[in-house]
Every structure is written in structure tokens, then in C-alpha cells.
C-alpha positions, 0 to 999 in steps of 0.5 A: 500500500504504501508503495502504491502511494508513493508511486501515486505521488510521484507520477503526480509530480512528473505530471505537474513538472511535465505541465508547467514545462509545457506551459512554459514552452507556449508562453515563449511560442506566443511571444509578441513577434518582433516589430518591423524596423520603423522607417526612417526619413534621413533627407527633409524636401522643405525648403525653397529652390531655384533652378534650369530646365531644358528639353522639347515639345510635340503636340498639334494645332488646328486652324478652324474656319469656314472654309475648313478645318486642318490640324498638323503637327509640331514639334520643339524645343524649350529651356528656361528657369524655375522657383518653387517650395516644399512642405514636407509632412512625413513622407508626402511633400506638397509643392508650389512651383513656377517657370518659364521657358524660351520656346520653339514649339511650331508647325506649318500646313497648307491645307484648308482654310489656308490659302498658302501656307500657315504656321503656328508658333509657340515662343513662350511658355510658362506654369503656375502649379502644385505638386504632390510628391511622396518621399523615398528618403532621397527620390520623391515621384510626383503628380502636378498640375495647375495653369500653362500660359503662353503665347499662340502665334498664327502666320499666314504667308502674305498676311499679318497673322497674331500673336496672342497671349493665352491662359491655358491648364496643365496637368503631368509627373515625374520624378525628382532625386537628390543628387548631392548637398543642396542639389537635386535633378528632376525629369517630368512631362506636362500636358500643356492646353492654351486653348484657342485663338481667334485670327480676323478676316484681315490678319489671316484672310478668312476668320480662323480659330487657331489652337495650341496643345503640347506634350512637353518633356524635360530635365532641370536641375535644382538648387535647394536653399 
């Protein structure tokens, strides 16, 4: 009998030291897992910045009248500066941005309604836009949009033709990187709309609406202060 209890105990005993093991080994297996490294922005966007661009433009131009209507295309390039400001909040920067360019966006047709050849030239062009951009550290993509304006230059051979200042919208992205100290580098296309303008019976023989869209690409380097 008495060896009956002690074997009672001592399988008792295994049973607990067993259990308590056991409970030991799921309260390691239902650890907290490790936490995700936190990511760390080290570059800061804000700031105001000044800056070149350079690069091209293709896009059409449509001559309207009531003799007929003819779109055709143009091409050219463009260069000029730029002056913004970014705010950055965590990782997404929000921008105001400006430029203009010299340009030599044109085209020529002479179909309808032109009686001899017609040229439409762009020789200035500048934005007014905001951007959106979220930081990866030292890149930052980004959308922008805001207003284009410019100039729609329409020449007629023998007439005087206009040249007309117009407001117009745009609407694109790109990218931007921080190359070294205060220096970034950016690519980035716009869609640039001015819209039409309205050439009288006297400058271009018939009454024309002449309109101006460009698909403008281009580099720039920027100085951040």
C-alpha cells in the first residue's frame, strides 16, 4: 500500500513538472513577434529652390474656319528657369512651383482654310502649379498640375497673322532625386492646353480659330536653399 502511494505521488509530480514545462514552452511560442524596423526619413524636401530646365515639345494645332478645318503637327524645343517650395509632412511633400521657358514649339500646313501656307508658333511658355510628391528618403515621384500660359502665334504667308497671349491648364509627373548637398535633378512631362485663338478676316484672310496643345518633356536641375 504504501508503495502504491508513493508511486501515486510521484507520477503526480512528473505530471505537474511535465505541465508547467509545457506551459512554459507556449508562453515563449506566443511571444509578441518582433516589430518591423520603423522607417526612417534621413533627407527633409522643405525648403525653397531655384533652378534650369531644358528639353522639347510635340503636340498639334488646328486652324478652324469656314472654309475648313486642318490640324498638323509640331514639334520643339524649350529651356528656361524655375522657383518653387516644399512642405514636407512625413513622407508626402506638397509643392508650389513656377517657370518659364524660351520656346520653339511650331508647325506649318497648307491645307484648308489656308490659302498658302500657315504656321503656328509657340515662343513662350510658362506654369503656375502644385505638386504632390511622396518621399523615398532621397527620390520623391510626383503628380502636378495647375495653369500653362503662353503665347499662340498664327502666320499666314502674305498676311499679318497674331500673336496672342493665352491662359491655358496643365496637368503631368515625374520624378525628382537628390543628387548631392543642396542639389537635386528632376525629369517630368506636362500636358500643356492654351486653348484657342481667334485670327480676323484681315490678319489671316478668312476668320480662323487657331489652337495650341503640347506634350512637353524635360530635365532641370535644382538648387535647394
Amino acid at each position: 500500500m504504501k508503495r502504491l502511494i508513493l508511486a501515486g505521488i510521484g507520477a503526480l509530480a512528473l505530471v505537474t513538472t511535465m505541465g508547467a514545462a509545457n506551459a512554459a514552452d507556449m508562453q515563449r511560442r506566443q511571444a509578441m513577434p518582433a516589430k518591423a524596423p520603423v522607417y526612417v526619413q534621413a533627407y527633409n524636401w522643405t525648403g525653397f529652390y531655384v533652378g534650369v530646365n531644358g528639353g522639347g515639345g510635340f503636340g498639334t494645332s488646328t486652324w478652324s474656319g469656314a472654309t475648313g478645318s486642318s490640324g498638323f503637327n509640331t514639334s520643339g524645343g524649350l529651356v528656361g528657369g524655375t522657383v518653387g517650395y516644399n512642405y514636407q509632412m512625413g513622407q508626402t511633400v506638397f509643392g508650389l512651383e513656377g517657370d518659364l521657358d524660351w520656346s520653339n514649339i511650331r508647325g506649318s500646313t497648307t491645307a484648308a482654310p489656308c490659302t498658302t501656307s500657315c504656321e503656328t508658333r509657340n515662343s513662350w511658355l510658362g506654369t503656375a502649379r502644385g505638386r504632390i510628391g511622396y518621399a523615398f528618403d532621397r527620390f520623391m515621384p510626383f503628380v502636378t498640375g495647375g495653369a500653362a500660359f503662353g503665347n499662340i502665334k498664327a502666320s499666314p504667308a502674305g498676311f499679318s497673322g497674331i500673336d496672342n497671349s493665352r491662359l491655358g491648364w496643365t496637368l503631368g509627373g515625374g520624378g525628382e532625386f537628390a543628387v548631392a548637398g543642396p542639389w537635386t535633378a528632376k525629369v517630368e512631362y506636362l500636358y500643356v492646353d492654351l486653348g484657342k485663338a481667334n485670327c480676323a478676316v484681315g490678319n489671316c484672310a478668312v476668320s480662323t480659330d487657331v489652337n495650341f496643345r503640347s506634350n512637353v518633356v524635360r530635365a532641370g536641375v535644382n538648387y535647394r536653399f
